[in-house]
Each structure stands twice: as structure tokens, then as C-alpha cells.
N, C-alpha and C positions, 0 to 999 in steps of 0.2 A: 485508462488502460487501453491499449491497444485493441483496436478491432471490435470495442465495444459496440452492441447492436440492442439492447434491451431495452424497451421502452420504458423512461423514467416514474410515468404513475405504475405499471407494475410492478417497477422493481422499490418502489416505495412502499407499496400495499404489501407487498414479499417481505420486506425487511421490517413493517409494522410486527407482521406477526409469526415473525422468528421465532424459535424456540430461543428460550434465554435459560442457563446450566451456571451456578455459582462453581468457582473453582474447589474441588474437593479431587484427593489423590486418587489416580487408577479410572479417571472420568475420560471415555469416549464419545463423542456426537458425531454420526455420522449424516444428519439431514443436513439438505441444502438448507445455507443461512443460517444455523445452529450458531449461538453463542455461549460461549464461557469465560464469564468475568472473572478479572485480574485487578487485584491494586484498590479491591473495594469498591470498584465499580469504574475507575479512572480510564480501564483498558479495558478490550474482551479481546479474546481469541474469536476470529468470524470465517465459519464456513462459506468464503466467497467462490461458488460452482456457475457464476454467470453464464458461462459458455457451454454447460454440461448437454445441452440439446444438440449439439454437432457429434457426440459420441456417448447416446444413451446408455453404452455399457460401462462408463469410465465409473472410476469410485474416488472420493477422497473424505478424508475424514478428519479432526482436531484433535489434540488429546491434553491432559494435564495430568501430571504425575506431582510436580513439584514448580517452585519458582525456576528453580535452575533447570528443568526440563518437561517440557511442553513445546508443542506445535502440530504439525502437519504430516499424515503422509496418503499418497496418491498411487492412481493409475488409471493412465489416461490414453489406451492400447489406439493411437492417433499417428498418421504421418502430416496431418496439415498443420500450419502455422499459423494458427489461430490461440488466442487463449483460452484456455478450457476453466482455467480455473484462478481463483488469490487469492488465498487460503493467507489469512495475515493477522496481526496483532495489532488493534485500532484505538487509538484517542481522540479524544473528539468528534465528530460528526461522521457520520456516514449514512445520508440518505435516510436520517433518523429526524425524530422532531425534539431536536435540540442535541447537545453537547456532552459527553460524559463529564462525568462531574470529579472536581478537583483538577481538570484536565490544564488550566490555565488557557485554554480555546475558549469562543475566538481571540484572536487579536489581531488588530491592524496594523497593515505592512509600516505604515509610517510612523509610528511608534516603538521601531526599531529595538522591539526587547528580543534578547537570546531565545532560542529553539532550538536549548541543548539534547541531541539524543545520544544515547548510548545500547551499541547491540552487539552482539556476538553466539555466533552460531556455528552448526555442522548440519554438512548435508551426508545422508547413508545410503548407498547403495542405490545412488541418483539415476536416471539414464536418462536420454531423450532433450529437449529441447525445456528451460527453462532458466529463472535468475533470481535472485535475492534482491530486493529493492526496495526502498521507501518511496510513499506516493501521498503527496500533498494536494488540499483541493484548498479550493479559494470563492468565495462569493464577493456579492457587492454590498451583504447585508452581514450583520454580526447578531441577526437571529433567523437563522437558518433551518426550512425543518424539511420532510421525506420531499417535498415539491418545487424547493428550488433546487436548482438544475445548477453546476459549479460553473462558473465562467473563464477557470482554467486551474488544470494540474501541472503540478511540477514533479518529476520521477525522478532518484539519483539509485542506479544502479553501481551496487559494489559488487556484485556476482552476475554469471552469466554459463551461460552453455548448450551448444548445440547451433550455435551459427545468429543465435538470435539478435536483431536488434528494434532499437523503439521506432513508436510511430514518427512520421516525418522525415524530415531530410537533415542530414549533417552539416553543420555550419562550423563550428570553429572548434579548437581542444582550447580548452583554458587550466588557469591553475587555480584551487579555491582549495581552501583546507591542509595544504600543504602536499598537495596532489593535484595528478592531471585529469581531467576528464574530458571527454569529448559529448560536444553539445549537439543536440537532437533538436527542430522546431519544428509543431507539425499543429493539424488538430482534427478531433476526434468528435464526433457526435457533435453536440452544439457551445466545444469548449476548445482552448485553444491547448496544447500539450506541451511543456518544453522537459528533456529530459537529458540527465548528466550521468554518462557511465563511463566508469571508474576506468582507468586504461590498465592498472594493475589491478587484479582481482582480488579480494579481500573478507576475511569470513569475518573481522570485528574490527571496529570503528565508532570511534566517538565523533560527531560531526556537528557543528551549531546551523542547523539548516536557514538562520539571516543569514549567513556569508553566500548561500544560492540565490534566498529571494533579493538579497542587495544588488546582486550580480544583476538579474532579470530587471528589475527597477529601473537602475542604471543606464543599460541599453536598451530600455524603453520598451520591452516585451509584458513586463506587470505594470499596474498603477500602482503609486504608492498607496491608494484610498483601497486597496482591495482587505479583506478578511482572511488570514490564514485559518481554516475552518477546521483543519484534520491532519493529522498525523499518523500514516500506517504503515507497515513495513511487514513485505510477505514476498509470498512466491511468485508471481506468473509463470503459470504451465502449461506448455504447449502441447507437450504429449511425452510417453514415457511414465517411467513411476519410479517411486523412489520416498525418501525419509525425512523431514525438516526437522531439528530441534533446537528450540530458541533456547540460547547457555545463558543469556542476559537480554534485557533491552528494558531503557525507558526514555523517557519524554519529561524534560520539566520547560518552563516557560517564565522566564525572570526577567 
């Protein structure tokens, strides 16, 4: 994620000892790193506030009512462009010691199996500078736990708003999925970033995210020997505040 500055063993010691909230109706967490498991343990909703020290006053929070409605809402009273927060819905790995289960994570890029997701959402009474994205990490290893460090993400934005774009420098638009996106390469902390956003903007979409990592493979940006580790899909927000509600999303791996 853009702009990230948190040092890896805090934020592994941080995410050790997360409040963890099984999904039941009418459930709010408002603590940083707060999770609420989804899908039996496959998913959590993760209060991701990384950036909350640039605007002590900001708030955001997770919520679950239902499959059909749960997520995110914030305020993040900010004019910098920075991230403050990604507030997201995760499989697999995340700076955890090991993988959520059922996840079908890890897998190896060169073993070319589907990383079909499916999501569909609304934003409410949005304002300020933010987007809807999924964010894939990647290792060298397919046992991954809070202390390896990813050796690179892949971002594909389908929403956007307030002028924002990813880290790095714009290289080329391509077409993948039956649509255009423009490509980002950049890198961030000690991982390399490459990131594809959507040129038409879009609140749902079914995407098999190997048609991206083949893409990067291909022209030589991933290894085929890397570990797709994680599948997340959330907000980055820069500032402003506003409403998220995930209508659907899942992840299988076949």
C-alpha cells in the first residue's frame, strides 16, 4: 500500500495480538486491527488503521450485520495524501503466522491455477480522497508467517476518487479481463508494487486474478517461483469519511 512507513516486527507483534470477533449480526469493532471472521474462518473483515498516527482524531470501524452486508465506515477529518487507513476483507496471509484456512493460499505462480474472485459493493455518503481495491502479496516461501516481509504486491483498482493514484510511475494501459487498465510500477518499503486501475470505474466484478499475475510474469516484473500469499480487497483512505458495504465477495482457488 502506498506510503507505507510501519515497521514490519511491530506491525507483526500488532497483528499477533489483534482482537479476533466471530461474525454474529449487529457486531461492531472499533479497535485498531480488530478482526471479524467470515466463511468459518476462510476470511475476516481487518480493521487495517496503519496510518492512524498522522491524524489521531480520525475513527474507522468494521461492522457485520449479515453476508450480504458488512464492512467499513470511517473518518478521517485529513487534507494529506497519505493512507490513513484499509479497512478490507482478507484471505490468506496477512502478516499472520500462517494462512486462513480453506483459503486455498498459498500457491505458486507457476502452477498456473485460477484466482477466481468475485465482489460487489456500495459506497455511502463517501467524500474525500479514497478507492476500492484488491491487494495481493507475494513471498519466496509457501510458509509464510508475521516476519517475512512480501517481496511484492500487486493492487488492481476498480474504484477510485479524489484525484488519487498508486504508488510509482505509469507505464502502459493494457487490456486483461475484458477491460482496460492502466499500469502503475513502483516500490514501497522493501517490496516491489505493481498496480492496475480500472479506466472505467466499477462497484462489481468478477476477475480471475492469474490473468494479472500471467500478465507480470510474462513481462518479466514477477517470478514464476513466487507464492501468491494473500488476497484482500478494501478501501485505502486518504481522508474524508464515509460508508463501505461489501453486497458480495469471495475468493476460491482451483
Amino acid at each position: 500500500m502506498k506510503g507505507m512507513k510501519t515497521g514490519m516486527a511491530a506491525l507483526g507483534m500488532a497483528l499477533m495480538c489483534a482482537s479476533i470477533h466471530y461474525a454474529s449480526a449487529g457486531q461492531v469493532q472499533t479497535a485498531s486491527d480488530a478482526k471479524i471472521t467470515l466463511n468459518g474462518g476462510k476470511s475476516y473483515l481487518y480493521n487495517n488503521q496503519w496510518g492512524r498516527g498522522e491524524v489521531p482524531n480520525g475513527t474507522q470501524e468494521i461492522y457485520y450485520n449479515s453476508d450480504s452486508d458488512n464492512g467499513w465506515r470511517w473518518k478521517w477529518p485529513s487534507s494529506t495524501t497519505s493512507v490513513k487507513g484499509y479497512p478490507s476483507a482478507v484471505t490468506g496471509w496477512h502478516w499472520t503466522a500462517g494462512y486462513t484456512p480453506n483459503s486455498g493460499l498459498p500457491v505458486k505462480l507457476s502452477a498456473h491455477k485460477r484466482v477466481d474472485t468475485n465482489v460487489s459493493y456500495a459506497f455511502k455518503n463517501a467524500t474525500g480522497a479514497y478507492n476500492a481495491a484488491y491487494d495481493l502479496w507475494f513471498h519466496t516461501t509457501n510458509a509464510a508467517t508475521w516476519a517475512n516481509a512480501p517481496t511484492d504486491e500487486v493492487m488492481v483498482w476498480l474504484n477510485r476518487s479524489g484525484g488519487v493514484t498508486p504508488a510509482g510511475s505509469y507505464k502502459e494501459t493494457v487490456t486483461l479481463a475484458g477491460t482496460q487498465w492502466d499500469l502503475y510500477v513502483g516500490h514501497v518499503s522493501s517490496w516491489n508494487v505493481y498496480s492496475f486501475v480500472r479506466k472505467v470505474p466499477t462497484t462489481s466484478a468478477s476477475l480471475n486474478m492469474t490473468n494479472f499475475t500471467d500478465y507480470l510474469v510474462n513481462k518479466q516484473y514477477l517470478s514464476k517461483d513466487k507464492y501468491l500469499s494473500s488476497v484482500e480487497f478494501g478501501t485505502e483512505i486518504y481522508n474524508g469519511s464515509g460508508a463501505f458495504r461489501l453486497l458480495k465477495r469471495d475468493v476460491n482457488v482451483r
